[in-house]
C-alpha positions as CSV (number, residue, x, y, z in Angstrom):
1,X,-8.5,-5.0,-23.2
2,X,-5.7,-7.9,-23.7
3,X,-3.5,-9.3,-21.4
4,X,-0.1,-11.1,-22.4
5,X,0.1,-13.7,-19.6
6,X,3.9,-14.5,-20.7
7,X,7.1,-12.9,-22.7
8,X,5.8,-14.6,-25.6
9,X,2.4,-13.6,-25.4
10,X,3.4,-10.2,-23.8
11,X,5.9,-9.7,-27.5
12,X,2.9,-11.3,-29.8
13,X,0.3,-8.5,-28.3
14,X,2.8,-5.3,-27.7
15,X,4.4,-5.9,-30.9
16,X,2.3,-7.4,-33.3
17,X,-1.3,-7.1,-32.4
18,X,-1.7,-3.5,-30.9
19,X,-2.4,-0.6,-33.3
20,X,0.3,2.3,-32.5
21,X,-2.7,4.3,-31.2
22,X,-3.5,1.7,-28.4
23,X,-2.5,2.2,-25.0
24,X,0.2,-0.2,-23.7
25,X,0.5,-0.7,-20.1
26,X,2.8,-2.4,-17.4
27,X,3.7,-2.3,-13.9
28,X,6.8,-0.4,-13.1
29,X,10.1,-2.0,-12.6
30,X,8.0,-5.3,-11.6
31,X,7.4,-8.1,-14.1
32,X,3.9,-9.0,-15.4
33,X,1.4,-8.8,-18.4
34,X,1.5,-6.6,-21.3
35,X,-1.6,-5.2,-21.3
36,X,-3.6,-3.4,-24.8
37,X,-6.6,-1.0,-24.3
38,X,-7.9,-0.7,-27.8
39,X,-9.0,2.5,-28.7
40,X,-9.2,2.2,-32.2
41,X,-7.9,5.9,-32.2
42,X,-10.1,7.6,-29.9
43,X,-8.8,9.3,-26.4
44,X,-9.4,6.2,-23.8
45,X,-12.2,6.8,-21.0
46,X,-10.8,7.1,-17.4
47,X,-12.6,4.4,-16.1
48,X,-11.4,2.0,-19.0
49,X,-7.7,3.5,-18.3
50,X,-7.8,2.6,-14.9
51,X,-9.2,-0.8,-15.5
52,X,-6.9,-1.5,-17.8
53,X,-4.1,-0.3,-15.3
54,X,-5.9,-2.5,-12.5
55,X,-5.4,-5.7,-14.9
56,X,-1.7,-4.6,-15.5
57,X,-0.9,-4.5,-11.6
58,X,-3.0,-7.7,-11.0
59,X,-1.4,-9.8,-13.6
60,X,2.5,-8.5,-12.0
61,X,4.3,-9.6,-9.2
62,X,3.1,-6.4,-7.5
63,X,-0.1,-7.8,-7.3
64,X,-0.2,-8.0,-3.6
65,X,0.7,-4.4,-3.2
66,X,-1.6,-1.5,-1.8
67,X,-0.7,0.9,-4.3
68,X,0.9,-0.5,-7.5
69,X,2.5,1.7,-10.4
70,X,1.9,1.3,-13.9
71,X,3.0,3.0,-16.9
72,X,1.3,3.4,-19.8
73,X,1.9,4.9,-23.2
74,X,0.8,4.6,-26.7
75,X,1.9,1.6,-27.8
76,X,4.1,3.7,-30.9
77,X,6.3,4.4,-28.1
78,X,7.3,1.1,-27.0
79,X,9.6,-0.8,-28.9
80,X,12.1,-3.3,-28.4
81,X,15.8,-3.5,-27.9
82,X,17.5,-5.4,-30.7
83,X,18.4,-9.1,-29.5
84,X,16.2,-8.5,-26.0
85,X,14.8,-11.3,-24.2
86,X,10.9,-12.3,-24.8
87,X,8.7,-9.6,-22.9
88,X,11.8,-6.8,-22.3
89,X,10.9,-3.6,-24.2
90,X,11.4,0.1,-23.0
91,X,9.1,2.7,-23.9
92,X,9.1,6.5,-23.6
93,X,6.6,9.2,-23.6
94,X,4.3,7.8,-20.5
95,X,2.6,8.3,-17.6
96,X,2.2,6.6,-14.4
97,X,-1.2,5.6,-12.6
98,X,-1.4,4.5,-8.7
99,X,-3.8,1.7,-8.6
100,X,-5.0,-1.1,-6.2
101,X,-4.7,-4.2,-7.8
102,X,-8.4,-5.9,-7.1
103,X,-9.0,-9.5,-7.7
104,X,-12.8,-9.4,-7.8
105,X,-12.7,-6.8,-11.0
106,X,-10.0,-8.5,-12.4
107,X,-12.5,-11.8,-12.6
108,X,-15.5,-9.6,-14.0
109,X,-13.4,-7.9,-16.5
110,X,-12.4,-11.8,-17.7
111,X,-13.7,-13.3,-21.0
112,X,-14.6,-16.2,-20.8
113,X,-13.4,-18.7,-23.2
């Protein structure tokens, strides 16, 4: 999993770095981090999906929320509008997952660098 921490890291990943089979994710009408799950073209578990949505609520503005909504897609189906800001991109084709934003995981699930 990768997070964009910024628009310009949230562009560089969702456009550039993540294979069109990867799963994009972000919180729903809140801003925050891009977030990849690689899946190098395999159906993701539901424990890495919900992770992955768990880092995308954490790493919003929702992230004090009980029950935070994130989309998430393939990343094919997220593009970007032609002269949009850094970070703004719609997408189609998704779903939405209810998850608890959770500081604790969102620390093990760090790399360290």
């Amino acid at each position: 999993m990768f997070v964009g921490r910024n628009n310009k890291q949230n562009d560089q990943l969702t456009l550039k770095f993540a294979e069109k089979t990867d799963i994009w994710l972000h919180t729903q009408l809140v801003h925050g981090a891009h977030v990849i799950l690689v899946t190098d073209g395999a159906a993701p578990t539901d424990r890495s999906l919900e992770e992955a949505a768990m880092l995308a609520a954490y790493y919003s503005k929702g992230r004090d929320s009980a029950q935070a909504k994130v989309d998430y897609c393939p990343a094919r189906f997220v593009k970007k509008p032609a002269g949009a800001r850094p970070g703004m991109v719609i997408y189609t084709n998704y779903q939405t997952a209810f998850v608890t934003p959770d500081a604790a995981l969102a620390e093990q699930l760090r790399v360290k660098e």
